[in-house]
N, C-alpha and C positions, 0 to 999 in steps of 0.2 A: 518443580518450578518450570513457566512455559517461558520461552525469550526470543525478542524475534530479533533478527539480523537484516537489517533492509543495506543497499547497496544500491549503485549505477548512477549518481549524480556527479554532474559535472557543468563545465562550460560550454556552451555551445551558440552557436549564430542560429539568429532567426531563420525557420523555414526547416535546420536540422531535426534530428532527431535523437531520443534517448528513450531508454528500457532501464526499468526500476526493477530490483528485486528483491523479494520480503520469504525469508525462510525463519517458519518457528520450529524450535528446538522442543524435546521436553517428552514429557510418560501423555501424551494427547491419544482421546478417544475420539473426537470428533472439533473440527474449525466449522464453524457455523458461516460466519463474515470475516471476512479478509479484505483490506485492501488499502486507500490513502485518502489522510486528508491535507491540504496547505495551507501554510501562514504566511505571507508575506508584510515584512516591517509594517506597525501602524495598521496592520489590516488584523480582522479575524479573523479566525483558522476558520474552513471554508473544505465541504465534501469535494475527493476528485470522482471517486470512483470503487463501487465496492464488488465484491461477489459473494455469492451463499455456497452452503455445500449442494446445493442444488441447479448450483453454476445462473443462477438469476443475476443478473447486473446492476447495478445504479450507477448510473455517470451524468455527471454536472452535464446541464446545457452549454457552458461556458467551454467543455473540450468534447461534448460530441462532434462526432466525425473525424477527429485528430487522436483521440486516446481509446488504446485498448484495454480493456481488462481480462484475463485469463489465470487459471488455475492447475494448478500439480497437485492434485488430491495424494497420491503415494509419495511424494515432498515435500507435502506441507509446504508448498512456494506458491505465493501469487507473484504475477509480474503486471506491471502498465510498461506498456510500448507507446511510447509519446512523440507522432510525429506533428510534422509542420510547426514546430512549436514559437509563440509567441515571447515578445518581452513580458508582455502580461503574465504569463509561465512562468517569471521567476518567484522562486518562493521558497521556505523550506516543507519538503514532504514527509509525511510522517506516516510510515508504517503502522497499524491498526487491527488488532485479530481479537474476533472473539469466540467461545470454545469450552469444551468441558476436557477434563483432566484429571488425571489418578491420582488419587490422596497417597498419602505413608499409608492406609490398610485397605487400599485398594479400591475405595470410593470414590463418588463424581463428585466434581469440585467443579465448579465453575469459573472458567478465566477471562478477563478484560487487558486485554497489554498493549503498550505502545512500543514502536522504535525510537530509537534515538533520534532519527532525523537523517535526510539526504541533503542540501543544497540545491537545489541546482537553477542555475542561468541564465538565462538565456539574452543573447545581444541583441542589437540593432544594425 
């Protein structure tokens, strides 16, 4: 079983900053994509920002310039660094990996997981 633990959300004023972090557990051969997407009340979840095992990015136009995305390939950790951050920012983030993985006799399995979610805030 793969499982990701995402963490770093909090409250914060406009203009601050926050770092998200997403570590999957588990018998993993290879994380392909990693990274978040947000929901905000009444809105639909909405891409922030992804990476490949070949360190490629996708990040919304909505926080380029303001969000990083970066990888620990030997941690199995993605992290976003989220500065300047907006009201519009607030949302819940939802940790994202996808990936292959060790069966019980030793075969590739293919995995899709989500995190639980972070909160985070952001004021005016």
């Amino acid at each position: 079983q793969v499982q990701l633990v995402e963490s770093g959300g909090g409250l914060v004023q406009a203009g601050g900053s926050l770092r998200l972090s997403c570590t999957a557990s588990g018998r993993i051969i290879n994380i392909n994509v990693m990274g978040w997407y947000r929901q905000a009340p009444g809105k639909q979840r909405e891409l922030v920002a992804t990476v490949t095992h070949g360190a490629g990015t996708n990040i919304a136009d909505s926080v380029k310039g303001r969000f990083t995305i970066s990888r620990d390939v030997v941690k199995n950790t993605a992290y976003l660094q989220m500065n300047s951050l907006k009201p519009e920012d607030t949302a819940v983030y939802y940790c994202y990996s996808e990936g292959a993985n060790w069966g019980s006799d030793r075969g590739y399995r293919n995995f899709e997981i989500w995190g639980q979610g972070t909160l985070v805030t952001v004021s005016s």
